[in-house]
Backbone as JSON Lines, residues from 0, in Angstrom:
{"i":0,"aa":"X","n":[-2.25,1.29,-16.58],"ca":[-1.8,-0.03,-16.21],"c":[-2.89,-1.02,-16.55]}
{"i":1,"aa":"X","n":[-2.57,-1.93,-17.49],"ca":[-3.6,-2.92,-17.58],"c":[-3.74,-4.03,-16.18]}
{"i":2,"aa":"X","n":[-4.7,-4.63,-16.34],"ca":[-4.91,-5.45,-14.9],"c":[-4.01,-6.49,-14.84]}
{"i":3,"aa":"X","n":[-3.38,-6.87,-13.88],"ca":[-2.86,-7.91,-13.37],"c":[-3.43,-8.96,-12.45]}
{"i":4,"aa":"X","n":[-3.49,-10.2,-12.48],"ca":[-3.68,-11.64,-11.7],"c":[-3.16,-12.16,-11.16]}
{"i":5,"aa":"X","n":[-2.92,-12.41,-10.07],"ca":[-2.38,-13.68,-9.13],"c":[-3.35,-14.75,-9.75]}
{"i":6,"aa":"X","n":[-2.44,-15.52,-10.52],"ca":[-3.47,-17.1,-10.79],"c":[-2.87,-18.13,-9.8]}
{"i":7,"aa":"X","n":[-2.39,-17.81,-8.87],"ca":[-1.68,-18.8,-7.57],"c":[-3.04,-19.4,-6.45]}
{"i":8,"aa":"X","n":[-2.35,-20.29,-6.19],"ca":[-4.23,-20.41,-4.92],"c":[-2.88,-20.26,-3.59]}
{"i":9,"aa":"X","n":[-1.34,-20.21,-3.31],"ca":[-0.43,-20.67,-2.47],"c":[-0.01,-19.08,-2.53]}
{"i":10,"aa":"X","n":[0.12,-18.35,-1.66],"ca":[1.39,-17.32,-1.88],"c":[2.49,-17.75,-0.84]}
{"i":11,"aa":"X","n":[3.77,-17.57,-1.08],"ca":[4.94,-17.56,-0.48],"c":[4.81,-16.63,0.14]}
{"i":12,"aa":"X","n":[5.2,-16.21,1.82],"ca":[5.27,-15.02,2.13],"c":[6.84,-15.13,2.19]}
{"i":13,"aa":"X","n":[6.7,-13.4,2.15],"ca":[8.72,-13.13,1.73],"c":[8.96,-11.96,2.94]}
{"i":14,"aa":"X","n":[9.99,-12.79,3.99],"ca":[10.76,-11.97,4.68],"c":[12.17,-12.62,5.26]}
{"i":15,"aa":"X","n":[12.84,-11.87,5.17],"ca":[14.72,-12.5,6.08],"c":[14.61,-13.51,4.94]}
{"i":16,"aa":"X","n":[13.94,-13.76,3.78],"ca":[14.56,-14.62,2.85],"c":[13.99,-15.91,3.43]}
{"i":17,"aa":"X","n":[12.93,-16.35,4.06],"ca":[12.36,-17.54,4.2],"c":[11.25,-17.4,3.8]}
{"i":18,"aa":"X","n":[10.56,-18.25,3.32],"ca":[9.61,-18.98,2.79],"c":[8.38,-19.77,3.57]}
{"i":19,"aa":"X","n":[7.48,-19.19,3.55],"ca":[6.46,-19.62,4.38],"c":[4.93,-19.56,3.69]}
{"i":20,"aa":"X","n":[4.44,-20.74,3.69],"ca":[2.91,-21.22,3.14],"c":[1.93,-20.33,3.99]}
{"i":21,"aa":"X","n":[1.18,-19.59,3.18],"ca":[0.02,-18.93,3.99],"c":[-1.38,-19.8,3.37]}
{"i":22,"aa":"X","n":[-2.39,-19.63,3.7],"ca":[-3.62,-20.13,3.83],"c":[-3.51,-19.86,2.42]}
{"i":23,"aa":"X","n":[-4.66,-20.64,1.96],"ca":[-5.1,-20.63,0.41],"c":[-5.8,-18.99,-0.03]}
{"i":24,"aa":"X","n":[-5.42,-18.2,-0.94],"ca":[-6.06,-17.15,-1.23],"c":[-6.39,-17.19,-2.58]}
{"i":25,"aa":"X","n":[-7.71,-16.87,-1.87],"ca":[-8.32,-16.5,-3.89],"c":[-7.75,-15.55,-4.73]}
{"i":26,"aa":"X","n":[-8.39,-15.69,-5.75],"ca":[-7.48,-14.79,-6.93],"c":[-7.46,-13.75,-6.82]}
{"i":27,"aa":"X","n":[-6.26,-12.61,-6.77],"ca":[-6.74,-10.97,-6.58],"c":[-5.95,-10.54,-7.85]}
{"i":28,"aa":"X","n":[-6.44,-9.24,-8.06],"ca":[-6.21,-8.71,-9.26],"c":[-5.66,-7.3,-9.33]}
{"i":29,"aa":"X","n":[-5.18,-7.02,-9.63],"ca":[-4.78,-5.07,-9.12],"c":[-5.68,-4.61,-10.47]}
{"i":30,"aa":"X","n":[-6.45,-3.66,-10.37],"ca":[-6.68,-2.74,-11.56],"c":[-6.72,-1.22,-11.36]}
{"i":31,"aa":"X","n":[-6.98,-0.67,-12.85],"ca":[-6.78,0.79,-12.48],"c":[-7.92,1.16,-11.47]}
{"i":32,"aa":"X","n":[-7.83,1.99,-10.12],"ca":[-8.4,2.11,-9.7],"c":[-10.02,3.01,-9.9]}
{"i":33,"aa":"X","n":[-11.17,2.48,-9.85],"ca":[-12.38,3.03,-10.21],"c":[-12.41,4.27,-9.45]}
{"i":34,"aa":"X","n":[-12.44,5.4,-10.19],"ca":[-12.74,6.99,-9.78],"c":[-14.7,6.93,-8.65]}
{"i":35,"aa":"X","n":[-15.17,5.95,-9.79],"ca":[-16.6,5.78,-8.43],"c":[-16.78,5.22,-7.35]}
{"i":36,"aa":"X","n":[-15.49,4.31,-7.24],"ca":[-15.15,3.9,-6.18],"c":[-14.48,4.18,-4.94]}
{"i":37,"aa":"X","n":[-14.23,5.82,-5.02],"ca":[-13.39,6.67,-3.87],"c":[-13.94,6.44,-2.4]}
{"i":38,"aa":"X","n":[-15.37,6.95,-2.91],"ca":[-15.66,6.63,-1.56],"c":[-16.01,5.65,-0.47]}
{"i":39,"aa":"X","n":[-15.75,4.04,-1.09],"ca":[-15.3,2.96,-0.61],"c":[-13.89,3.16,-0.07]}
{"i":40,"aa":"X","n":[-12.61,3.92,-0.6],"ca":[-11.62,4.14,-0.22],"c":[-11.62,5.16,0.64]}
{"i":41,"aa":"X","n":[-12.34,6.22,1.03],"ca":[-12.34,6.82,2.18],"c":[-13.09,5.78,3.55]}
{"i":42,"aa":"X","n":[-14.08,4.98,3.17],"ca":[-14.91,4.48,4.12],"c":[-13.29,3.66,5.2]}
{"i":43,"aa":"X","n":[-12.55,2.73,3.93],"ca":[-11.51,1.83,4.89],"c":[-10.64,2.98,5.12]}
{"i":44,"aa":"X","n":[-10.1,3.82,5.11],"ca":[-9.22,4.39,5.68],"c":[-9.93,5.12,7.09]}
{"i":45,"aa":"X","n":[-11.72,5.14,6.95],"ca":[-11.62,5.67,8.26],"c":[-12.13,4.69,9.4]}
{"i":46,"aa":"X","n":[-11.89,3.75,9.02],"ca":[-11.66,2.09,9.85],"c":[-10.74,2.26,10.71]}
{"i":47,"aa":"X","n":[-9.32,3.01,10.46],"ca":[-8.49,3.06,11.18],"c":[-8.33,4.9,11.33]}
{"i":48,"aa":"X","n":[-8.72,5.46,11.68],"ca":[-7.7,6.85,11.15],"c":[-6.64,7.4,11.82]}
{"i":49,"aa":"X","n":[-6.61,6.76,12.85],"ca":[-5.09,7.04,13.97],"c":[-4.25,6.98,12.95]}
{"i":50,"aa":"X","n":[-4.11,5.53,12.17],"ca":[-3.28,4.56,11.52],"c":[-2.88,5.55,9.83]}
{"i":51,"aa":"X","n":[-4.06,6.52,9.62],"ca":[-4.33,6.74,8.36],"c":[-4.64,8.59,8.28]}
{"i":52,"aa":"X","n":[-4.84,9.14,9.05],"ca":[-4.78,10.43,9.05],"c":[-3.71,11.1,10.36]}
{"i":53,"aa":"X","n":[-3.46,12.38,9.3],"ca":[-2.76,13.22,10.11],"c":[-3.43,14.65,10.6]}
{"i":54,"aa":"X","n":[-3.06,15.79,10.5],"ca":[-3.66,17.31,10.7],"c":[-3.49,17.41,8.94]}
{"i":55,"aa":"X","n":[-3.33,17.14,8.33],"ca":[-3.15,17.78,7.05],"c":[-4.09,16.82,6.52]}
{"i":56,"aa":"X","n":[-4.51,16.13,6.3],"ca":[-5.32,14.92,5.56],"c":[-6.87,15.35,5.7]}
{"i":57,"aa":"X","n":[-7.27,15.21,4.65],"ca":[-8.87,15.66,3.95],"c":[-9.29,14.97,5.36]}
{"i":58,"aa":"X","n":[-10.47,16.26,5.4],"ca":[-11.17,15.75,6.78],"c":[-12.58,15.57,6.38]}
{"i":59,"aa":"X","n":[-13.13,15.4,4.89],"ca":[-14.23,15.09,4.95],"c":[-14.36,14.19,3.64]}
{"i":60,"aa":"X","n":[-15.22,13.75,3.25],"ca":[-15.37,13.11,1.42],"c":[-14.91,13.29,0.56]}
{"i":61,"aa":"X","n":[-15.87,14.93,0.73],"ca":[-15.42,15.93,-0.62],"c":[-14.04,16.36,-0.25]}
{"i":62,"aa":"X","n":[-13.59,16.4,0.41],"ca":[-11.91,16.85,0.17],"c":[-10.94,15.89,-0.05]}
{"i":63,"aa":"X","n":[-11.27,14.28,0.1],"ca":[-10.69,13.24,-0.13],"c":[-10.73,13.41,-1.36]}
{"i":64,"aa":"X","n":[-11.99,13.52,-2.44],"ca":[-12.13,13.16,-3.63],"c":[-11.21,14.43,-4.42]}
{"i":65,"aa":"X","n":[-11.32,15.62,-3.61],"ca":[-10.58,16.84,-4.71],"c":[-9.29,16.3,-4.83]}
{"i":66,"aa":"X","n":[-8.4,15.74,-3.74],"ca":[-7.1,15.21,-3.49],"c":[-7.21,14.51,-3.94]}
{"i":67,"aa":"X","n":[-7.88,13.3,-4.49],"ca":[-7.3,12.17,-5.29],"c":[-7.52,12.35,-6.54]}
{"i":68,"aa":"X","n":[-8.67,13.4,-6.86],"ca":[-8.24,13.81,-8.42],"c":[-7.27,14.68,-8.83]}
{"i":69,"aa":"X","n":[-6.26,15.34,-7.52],"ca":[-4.9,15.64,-7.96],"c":[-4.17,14.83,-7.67]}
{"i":70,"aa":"X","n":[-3.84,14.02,-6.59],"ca":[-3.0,12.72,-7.08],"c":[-2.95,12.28,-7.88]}
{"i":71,"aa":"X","n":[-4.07,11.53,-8.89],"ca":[-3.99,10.71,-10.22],"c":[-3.38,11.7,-11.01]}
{"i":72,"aa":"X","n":[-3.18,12.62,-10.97],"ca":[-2.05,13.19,-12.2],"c":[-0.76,12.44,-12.24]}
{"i":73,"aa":"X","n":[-0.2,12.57,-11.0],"ca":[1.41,11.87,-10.78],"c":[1.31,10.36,-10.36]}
{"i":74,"aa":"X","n":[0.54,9.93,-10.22],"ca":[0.21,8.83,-9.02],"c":[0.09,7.56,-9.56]}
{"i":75,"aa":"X","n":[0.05,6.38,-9.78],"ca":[-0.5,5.3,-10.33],"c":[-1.41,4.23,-8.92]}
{"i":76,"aa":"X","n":[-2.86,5.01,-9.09],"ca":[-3.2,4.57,-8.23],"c":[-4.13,3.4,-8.52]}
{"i":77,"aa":"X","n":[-4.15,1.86,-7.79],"ca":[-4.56,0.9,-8.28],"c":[-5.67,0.39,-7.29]}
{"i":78,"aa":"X","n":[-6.66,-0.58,-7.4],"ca":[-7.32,-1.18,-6.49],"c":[-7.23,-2.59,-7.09]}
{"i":79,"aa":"X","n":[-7.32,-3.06,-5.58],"ca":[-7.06,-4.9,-5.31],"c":[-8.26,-5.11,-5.52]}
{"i":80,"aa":"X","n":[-8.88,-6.28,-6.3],"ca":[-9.75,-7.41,-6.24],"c":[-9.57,-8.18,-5.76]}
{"i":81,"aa":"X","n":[-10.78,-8.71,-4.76],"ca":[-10.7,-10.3,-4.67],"c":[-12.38,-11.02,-4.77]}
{"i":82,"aa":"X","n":[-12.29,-11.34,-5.74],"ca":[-13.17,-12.62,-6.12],"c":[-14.0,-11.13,-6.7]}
{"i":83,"aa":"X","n":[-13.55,-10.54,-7.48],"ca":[-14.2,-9.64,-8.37],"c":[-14.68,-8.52,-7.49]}
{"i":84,"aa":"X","n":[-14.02,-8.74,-6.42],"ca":[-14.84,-7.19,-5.46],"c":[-13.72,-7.01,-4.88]}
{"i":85,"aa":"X","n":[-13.46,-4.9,-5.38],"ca":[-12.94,-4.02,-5.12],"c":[-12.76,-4.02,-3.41]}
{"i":86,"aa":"X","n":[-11.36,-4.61,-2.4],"ca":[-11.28,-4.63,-1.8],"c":[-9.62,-3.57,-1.1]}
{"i":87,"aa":"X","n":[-8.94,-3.05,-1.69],"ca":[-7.93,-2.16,-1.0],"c":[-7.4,-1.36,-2.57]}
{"i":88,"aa":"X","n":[-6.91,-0.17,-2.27],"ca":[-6.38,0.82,-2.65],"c":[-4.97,0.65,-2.37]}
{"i":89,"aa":"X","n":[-4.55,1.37,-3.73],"ca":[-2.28,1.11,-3.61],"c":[-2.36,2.33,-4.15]}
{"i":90,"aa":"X","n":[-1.69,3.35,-3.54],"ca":[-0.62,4.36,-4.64],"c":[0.81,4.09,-4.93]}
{"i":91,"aa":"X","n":[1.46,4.46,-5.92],"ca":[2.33,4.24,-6.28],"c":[2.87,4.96,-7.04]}
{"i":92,"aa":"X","n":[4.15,6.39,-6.51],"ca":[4.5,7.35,-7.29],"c":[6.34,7.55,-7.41]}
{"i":93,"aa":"X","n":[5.72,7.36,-9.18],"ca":[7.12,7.02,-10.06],"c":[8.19,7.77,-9.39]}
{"i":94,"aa":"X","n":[9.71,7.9,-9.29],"ca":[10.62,8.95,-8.76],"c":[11.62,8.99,-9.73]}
{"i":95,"aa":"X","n":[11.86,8.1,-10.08],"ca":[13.21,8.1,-11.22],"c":[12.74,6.26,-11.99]}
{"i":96,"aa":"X","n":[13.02,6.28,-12.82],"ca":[13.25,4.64,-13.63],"c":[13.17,3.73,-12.93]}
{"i":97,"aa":"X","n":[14.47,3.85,-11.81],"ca":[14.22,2.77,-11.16],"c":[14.14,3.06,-9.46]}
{"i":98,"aa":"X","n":[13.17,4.02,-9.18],"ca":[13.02,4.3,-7.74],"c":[11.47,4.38,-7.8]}
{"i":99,"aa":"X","n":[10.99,4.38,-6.55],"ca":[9.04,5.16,-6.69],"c":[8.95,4.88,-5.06]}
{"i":100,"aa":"X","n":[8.04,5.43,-4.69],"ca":[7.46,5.22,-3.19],"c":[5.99,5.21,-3.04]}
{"i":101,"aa":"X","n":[5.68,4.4,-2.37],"ca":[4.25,3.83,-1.95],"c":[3.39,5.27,-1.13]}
{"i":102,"aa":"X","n":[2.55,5.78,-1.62],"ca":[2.05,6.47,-1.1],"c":[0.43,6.42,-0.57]}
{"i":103,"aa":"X","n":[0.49,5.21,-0.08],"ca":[-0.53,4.78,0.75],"c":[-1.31,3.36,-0.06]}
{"i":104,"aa":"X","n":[-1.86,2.69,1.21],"ca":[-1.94,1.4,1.07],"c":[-2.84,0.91,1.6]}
{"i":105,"aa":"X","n":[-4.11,0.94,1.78],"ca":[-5.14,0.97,2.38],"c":[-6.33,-0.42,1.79]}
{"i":106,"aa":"X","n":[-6.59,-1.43,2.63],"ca":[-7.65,-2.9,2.36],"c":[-8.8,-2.44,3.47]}
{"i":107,"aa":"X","n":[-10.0,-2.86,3.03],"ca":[-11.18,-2.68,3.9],"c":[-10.82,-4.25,4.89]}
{"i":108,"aa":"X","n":[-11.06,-3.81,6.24],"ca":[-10.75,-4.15,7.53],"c":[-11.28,-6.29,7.24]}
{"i":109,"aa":"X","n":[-12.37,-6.73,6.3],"ca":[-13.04,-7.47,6.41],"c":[-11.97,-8.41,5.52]}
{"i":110,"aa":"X","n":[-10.72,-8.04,4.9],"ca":[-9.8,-8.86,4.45],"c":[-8.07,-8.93,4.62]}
{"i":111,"aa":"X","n":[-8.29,-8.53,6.1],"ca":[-7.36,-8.0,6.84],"c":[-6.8,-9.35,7.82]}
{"i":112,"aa":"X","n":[-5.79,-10.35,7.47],"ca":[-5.15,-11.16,7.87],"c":[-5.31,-12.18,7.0]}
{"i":113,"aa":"X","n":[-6.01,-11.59,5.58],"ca":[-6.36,-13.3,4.81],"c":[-5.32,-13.35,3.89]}
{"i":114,"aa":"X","n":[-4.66,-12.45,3.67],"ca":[-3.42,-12.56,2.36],"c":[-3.75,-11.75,1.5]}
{"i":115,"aa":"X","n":[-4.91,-11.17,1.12],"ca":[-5.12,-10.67,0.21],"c":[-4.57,-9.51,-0.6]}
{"i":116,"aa":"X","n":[-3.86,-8.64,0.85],"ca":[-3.27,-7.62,0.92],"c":[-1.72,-7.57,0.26]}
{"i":117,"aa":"X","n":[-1.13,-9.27,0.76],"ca":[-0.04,-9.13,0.72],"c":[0.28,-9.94,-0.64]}
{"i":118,"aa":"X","n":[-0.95,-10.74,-0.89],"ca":[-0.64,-10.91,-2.71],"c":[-0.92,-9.53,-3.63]}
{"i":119,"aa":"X","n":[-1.61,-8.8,-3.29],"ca":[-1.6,-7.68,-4.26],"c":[-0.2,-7.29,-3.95]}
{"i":120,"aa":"X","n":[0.31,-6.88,-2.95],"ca":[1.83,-5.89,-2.97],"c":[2.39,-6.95,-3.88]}
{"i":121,"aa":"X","n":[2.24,-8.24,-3.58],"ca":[3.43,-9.47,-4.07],"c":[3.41,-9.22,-6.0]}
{"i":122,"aa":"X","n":[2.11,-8.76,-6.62],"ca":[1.35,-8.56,-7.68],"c":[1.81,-7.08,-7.97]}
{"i":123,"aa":"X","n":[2.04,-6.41,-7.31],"ca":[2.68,-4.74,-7.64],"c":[4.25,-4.72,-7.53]}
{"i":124,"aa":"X","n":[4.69,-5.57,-7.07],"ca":[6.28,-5.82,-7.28],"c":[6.64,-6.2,-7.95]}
{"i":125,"aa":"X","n":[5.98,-7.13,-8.53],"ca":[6.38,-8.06,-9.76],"c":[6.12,-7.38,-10.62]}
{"i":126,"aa":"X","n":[5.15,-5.97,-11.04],"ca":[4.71,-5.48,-12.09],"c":[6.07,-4.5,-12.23]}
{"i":127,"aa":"X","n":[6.34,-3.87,-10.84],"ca":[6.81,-2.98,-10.94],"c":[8.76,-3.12,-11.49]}
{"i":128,"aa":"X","n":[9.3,-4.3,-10.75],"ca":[10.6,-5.21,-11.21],"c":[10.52,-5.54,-12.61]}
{"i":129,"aa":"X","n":[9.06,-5.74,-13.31],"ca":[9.29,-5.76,-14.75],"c":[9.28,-5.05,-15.97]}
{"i":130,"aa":"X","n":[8.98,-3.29,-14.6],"ca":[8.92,-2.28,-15.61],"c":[10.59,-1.59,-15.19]}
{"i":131,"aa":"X","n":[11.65,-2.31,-14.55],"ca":[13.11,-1.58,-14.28],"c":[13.07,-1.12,-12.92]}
{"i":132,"aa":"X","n":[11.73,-1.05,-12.45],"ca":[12.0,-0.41,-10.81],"c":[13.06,-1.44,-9.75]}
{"i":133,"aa":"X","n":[13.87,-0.87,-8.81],"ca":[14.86,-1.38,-8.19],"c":[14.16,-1.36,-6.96]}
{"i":134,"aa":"X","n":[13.76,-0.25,-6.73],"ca":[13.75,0.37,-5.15],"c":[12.55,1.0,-4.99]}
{"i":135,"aa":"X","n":[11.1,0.26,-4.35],"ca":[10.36,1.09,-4.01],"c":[10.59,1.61,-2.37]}
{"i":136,"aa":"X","n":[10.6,2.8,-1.84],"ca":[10.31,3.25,-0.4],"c":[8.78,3.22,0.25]}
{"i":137,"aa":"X","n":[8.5,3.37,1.54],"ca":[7.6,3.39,2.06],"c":[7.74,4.21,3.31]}
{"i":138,"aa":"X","n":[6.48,5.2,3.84],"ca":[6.73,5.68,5.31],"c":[5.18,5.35,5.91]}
{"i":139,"aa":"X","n":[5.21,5.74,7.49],"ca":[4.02,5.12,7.92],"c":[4.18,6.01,9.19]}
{"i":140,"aa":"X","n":[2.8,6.31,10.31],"ca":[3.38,6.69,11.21],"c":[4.4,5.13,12.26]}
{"i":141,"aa":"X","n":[5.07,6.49,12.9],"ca":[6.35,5.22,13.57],"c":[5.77,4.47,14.28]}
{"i":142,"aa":"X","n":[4.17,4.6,15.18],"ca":[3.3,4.01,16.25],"c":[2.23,3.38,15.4]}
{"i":143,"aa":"X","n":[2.43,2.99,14.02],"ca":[1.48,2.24,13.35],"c":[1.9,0.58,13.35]}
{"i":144,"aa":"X","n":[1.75,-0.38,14.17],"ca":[2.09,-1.5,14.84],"c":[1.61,-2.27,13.49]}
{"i":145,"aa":"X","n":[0.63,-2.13,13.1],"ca":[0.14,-2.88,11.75],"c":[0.7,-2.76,10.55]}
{"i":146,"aa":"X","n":[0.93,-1.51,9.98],"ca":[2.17,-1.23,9.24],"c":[3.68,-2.05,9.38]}
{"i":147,"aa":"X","n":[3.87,-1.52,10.23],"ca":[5.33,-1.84,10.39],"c":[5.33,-3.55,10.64]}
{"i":148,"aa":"X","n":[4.17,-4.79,10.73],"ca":[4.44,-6.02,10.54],"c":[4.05,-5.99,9.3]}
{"i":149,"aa":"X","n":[2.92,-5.68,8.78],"ca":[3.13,-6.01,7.37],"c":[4.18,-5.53,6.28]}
{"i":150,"aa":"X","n":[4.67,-4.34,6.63],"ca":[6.12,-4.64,5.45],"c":[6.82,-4.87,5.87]}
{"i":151,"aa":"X","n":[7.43,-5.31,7.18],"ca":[8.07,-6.58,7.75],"c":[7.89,-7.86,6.79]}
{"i":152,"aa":"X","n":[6.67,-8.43,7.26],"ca":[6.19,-9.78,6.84],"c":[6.51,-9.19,4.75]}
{"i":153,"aa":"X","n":[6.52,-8.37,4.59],"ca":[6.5,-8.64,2.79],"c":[8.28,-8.29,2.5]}
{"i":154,"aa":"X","n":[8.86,-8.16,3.28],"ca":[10.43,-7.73,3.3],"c":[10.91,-6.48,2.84]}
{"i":155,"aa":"X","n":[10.46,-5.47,3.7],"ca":[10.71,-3.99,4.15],"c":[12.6,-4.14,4.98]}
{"i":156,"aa":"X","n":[12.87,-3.31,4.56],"ca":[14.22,-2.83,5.24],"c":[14.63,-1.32,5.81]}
{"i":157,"aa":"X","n":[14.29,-1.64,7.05],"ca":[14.32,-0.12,7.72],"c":[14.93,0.58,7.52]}
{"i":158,"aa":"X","n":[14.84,2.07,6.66],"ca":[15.86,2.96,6.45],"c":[15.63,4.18,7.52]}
{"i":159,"aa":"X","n":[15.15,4.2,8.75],"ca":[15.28,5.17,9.68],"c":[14.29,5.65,9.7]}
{"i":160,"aa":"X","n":[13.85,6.86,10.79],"ca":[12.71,7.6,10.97],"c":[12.97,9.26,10.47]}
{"i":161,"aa":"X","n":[11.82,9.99,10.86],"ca":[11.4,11.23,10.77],"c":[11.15,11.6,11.82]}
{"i":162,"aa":"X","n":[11.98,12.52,12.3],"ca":[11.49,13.3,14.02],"c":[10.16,14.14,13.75]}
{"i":163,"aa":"X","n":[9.44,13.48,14.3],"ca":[8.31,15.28,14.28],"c":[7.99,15.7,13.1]}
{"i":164,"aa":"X","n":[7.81,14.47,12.18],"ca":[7.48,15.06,10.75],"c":[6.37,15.61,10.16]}
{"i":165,"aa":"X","n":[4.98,15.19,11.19],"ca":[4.18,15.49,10.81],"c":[3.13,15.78,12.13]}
{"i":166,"aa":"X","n":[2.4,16.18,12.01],"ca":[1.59,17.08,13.71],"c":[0.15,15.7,13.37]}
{"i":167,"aa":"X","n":[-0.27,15.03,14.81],"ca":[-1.39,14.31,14.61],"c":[-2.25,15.02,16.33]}
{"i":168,"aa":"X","n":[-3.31,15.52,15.83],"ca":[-4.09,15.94,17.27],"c":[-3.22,17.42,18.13]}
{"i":169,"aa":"X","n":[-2.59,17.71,16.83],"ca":[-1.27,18.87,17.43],"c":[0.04,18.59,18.12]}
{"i":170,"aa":"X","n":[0.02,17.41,18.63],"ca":[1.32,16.55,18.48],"c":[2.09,15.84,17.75]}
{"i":171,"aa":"X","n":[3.4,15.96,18.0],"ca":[4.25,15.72,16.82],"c":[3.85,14.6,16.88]}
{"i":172,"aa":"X","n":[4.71,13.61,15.76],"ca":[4.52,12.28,15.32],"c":[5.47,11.91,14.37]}
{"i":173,"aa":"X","n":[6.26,10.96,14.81],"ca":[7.22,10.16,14.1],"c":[6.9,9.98,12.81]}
{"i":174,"aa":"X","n":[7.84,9.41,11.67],"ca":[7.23,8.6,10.85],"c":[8.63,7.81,10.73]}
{"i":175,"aa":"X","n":[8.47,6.28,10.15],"ca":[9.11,5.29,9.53],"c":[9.41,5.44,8.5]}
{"i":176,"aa":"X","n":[10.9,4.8,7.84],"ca":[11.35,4.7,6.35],"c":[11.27,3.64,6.54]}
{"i":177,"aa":"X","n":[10.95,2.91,5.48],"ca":[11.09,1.77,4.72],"c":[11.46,1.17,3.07]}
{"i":178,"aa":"X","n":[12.0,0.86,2.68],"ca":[12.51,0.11,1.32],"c":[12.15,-1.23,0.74]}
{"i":179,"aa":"X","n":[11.46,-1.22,-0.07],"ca":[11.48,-2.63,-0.86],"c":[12.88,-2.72,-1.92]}
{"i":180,"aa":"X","n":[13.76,-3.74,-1.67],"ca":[14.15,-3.59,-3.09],"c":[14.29,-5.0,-3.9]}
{"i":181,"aa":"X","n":[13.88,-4.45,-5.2],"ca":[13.24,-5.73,-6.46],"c":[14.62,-6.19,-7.28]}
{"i":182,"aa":"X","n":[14.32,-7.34,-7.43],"ca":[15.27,-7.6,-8.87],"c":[16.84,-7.55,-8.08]}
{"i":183,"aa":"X","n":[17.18,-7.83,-6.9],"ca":[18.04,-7.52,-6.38],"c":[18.87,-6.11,-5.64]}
{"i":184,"aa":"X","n":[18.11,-5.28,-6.45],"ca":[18.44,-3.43,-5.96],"c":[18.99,-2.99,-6.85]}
């Protein structure tokens, strides 16, 4: 994927189809994500890890890094810029032409309510609507309160949960469906 720009200083935020001015955001950029840069992407995910790990999820560096050098086989995994510094991680894995699902979505905590987050998705939709995608999905745990407003706030459409899909601390744990859909569906 070559890099992409938000040259906007205004983003529209998009939900229920209204239109709302957020604060001025600097320019962010999606690029292919830097392989030396992993372990900046483990550091923000363990900012939160309630939010971001389960019982199955690499429990140390080195097992983050073996897993994401098998993800990038299938995966199109990208990192957000803003103002030239590598600030959040996107996966994004193809399913059919026009389907794919977000497989994690992760901004370091220090650009967390500025927009930055939600012009990159706004910047991966638009890439993705112009490569035929209709329908990206998303899941999250169901008790992730932060999740579930931000693809709210970017216009997520609840497609139901997962009973007990996944064990956190040896207890079960919900998870959320969610749907983007581009270009109309």
């Amino acid at each position: 994927m070559t890099a992409q720009t938000i040259e906007t200083t205004q983003i529209a935020e998009v939900g229920n189809g209204v239109g709302k001015q957020l604060p001025t955001v600097p320019t962010v950029k999606l690029v292919p994500f830097p392989a030396a840069s992993l372990p900046d992407a483990w550091r923000w995910l363990q900012q939160a890890p309630r939010c971001n790990f389960d019982d199955y999820a690499p429990r140390n560096l080195e097992q983050f890094l073996e897993t994401m050098v098998e993800r990038q086989k299938a995966e199109r995994i990208m990192g957000a810029e803003l103002d030239g510094k590598l600030v959040g991680i996107i996966s994004y894995v193809p399913v059919t032409e026009r389907t794919g699902m977000l497989h994690g979505v992760c901004f370091t905590k220090s650009v967390h309510g500025k927009g930055a987050a939600a012009a990159a998705m706004a910047k991966l939709f638009e890439f993705l609507e112009g490569m035929g995608v209709r329908k990206v999905s998303a899941s999250y745990f169901a008790d992730n309160g932060r999740a579930r407003r931000f693809f709210s706030k970017l216009g997520a459409v609840d497609e139901g949960h997962l009973k007990a899909q996944t064990l956190r601390g040896g207890a079960p744990v919900n998870m959320r469906l969610v749907a983007f859909f581009l270009g109309g569906g």
